[in-house]
N, C-alpha and C positions, 0 to 999 in steps of 0.2 A: 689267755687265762691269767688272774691278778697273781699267784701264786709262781709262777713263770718267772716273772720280771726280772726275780733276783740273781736271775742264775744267766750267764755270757754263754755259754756249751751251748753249740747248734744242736737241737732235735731232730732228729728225721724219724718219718715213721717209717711202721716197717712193716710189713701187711702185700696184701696181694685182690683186696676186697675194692674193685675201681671205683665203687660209689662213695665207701669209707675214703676213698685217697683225696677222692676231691671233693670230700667234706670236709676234712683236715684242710686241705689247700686253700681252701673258700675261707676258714678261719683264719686264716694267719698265723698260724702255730708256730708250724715246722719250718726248716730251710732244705729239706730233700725229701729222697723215699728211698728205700732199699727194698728189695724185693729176693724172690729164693723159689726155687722148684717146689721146694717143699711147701710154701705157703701157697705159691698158683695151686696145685695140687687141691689143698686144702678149700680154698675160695670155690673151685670147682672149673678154673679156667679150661678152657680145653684144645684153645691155640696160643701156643706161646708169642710170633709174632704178632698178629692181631690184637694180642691185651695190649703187649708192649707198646706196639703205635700210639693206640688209644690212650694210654696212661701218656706218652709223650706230647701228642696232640693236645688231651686236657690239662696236661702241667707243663709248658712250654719253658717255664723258666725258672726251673729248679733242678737239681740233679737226681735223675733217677737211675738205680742199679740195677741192672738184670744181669743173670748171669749162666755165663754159658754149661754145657753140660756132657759134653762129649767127653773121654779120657784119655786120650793121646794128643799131644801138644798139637798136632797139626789139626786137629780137630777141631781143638779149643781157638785155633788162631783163625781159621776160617769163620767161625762162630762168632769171633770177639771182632771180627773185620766188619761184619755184617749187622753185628745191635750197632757198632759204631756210624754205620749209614744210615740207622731211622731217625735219629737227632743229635742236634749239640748239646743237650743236657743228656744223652745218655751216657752213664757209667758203665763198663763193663766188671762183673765182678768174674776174679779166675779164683779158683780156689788155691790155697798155699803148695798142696800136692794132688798128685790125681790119686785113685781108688789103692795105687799100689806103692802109696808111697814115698813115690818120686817126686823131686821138687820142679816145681813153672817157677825159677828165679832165669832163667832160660827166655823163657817166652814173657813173664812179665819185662823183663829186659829191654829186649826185641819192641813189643807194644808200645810200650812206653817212652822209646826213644824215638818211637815213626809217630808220636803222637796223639796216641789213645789215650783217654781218662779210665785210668781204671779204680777198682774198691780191689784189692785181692784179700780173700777170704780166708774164713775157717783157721784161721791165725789162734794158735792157745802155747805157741813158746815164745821165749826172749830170743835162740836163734832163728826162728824161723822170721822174726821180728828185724833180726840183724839181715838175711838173704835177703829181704823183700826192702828193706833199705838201702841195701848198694846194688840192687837192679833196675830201682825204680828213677827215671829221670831228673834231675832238678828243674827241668822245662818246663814238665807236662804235669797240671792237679791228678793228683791218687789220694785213693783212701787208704789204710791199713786198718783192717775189723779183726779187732781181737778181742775173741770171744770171752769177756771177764765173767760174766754169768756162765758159762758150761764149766771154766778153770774153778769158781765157787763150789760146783756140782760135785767134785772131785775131792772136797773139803779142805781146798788151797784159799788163800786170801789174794783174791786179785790185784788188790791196789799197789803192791808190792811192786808186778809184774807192770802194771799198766803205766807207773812210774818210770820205772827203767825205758819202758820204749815210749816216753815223751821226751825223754833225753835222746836216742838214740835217732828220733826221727827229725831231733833237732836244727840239724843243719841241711835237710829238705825244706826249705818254704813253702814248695809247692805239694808238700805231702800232710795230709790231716790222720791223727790217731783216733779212729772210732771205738766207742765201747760198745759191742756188740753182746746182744743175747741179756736183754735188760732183763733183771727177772724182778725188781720193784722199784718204789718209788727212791727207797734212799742209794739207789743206784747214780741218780740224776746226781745227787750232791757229792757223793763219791768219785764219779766221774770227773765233776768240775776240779775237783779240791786234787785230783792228780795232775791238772794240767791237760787232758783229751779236749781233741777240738771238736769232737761230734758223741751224740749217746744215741741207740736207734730206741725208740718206746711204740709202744703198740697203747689202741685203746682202751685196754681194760685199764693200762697204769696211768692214762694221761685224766682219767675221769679221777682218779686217786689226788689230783690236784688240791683240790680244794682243801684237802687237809694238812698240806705244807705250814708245819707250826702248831698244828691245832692245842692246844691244851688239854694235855693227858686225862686228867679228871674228868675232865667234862667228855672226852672220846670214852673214858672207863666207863661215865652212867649213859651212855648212848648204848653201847656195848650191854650194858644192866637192861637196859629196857628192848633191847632190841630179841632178847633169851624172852624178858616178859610177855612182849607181843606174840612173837613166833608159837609160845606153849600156850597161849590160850586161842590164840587164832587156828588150831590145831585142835584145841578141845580137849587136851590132855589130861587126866586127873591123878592125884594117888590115892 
């Protein structure tokens, strides 16, 4: 997309719809896919290993995240042992704590030093940002997804936060800061302008492209006319 160009921050999408993944793929868009229970869920998958293969299979050579879902570390590490044997692009994502809590700087630790690529998730502080930094490898590529869109939610300014841990992830080479949980387009440029090496976008905001720049006025009478259409194509009167 022409609108793209300007911006260096890897894309990944983020979805769980396998047809959508490798129509993104086939475009050339993105540089991964991130994936989530909630979104298989949503897609309507209904074996977790079986999508997974298949997304691996269809996109051999990019990075894809799935992530485990058990809640006791030893659960998660079985789970995260085993996406790590359906491919070499697969990511494993851990969440930053389980249900109760408690922190995986533990097990990301562990992972990460035998080798594992992981994304660890669900990331919305500066220390949990700091844990997930000195556990994770210098050897081994990881992601850190920190959710800037959910910490927005909360009616915090993320870029603040997401600053602070592009410094903090600094002296990882091997570790990228993703902005996770995009919730628009001017997220993309936000993203960049912090210094994050990845942004995850979903299709509704990647079709939003085309209007990178666009000139206000003229978005205004589109906007004018688009109220116009709508009320008479309705039939509305007063």
């Amino acid at each position: 997309m022409k609108g793209l160009k300007q911006f260096k921050i890897k894309l990944y999408a983020d979805g769980a719809d396998l047809k959508e993944m490798i129509g993104v793929y086939n475009e050339g868009i993105v540089s991964g896919f991130t994936t989530n229970p909630t979104l298989m869920r949503k897609a309507g998958v209904k074996n977790y290993e079986d999508f997974a293969k298949a997304a691996l299979k269809a996109i051999p050579d990019l990075p894809v995240s799935f992530e485990v879902f058990s809640d006791d570390l030893g659960g998660m590490e079985r789970e995260a042992r085993k996406i790590a044997g359906w491919g070499e692009n697969a990511y494993i994502k851990i969440p930053v704590t389980n249900t109760k809590g408690e922190s995986t700087a533990s097990l990301v630790k562990k992972l990460s030093h035998d080798g594992l690529k992981l994304n660890v998730t669900a990331i919305l502080t500066i220390e949990q940002v700091k844990q997930v930094s000195r556990a994770l490898s210098p050897a081994t590529p990881s992601i850190v997804s920190v959710f800037a869109g959910r910490i927005a939610d909360t009616g915090r300014d993320p870029v603040p936060i997401m600053k602070e841990a592009v410094g903090i992830l600094k002296s990882n080479t091997k570790s990228e800061l993703l902005w996770a949980s995009t919730r628009e387009l001017l997220n993309l440029a936000q993203a960049e302008s912090c210094g994050c090496h990845i942004i995850t976008i979903t299709n509704d905001i990647l079709k939003k492209v085309p209007m990178l720049g666009k000139d206000l006025n003229e978005l205004s009478l589109d906007t004018v006319k688009m109220f116009y259409n709508d009320a008479h194509a309705a039939g509305y009167m007063i």
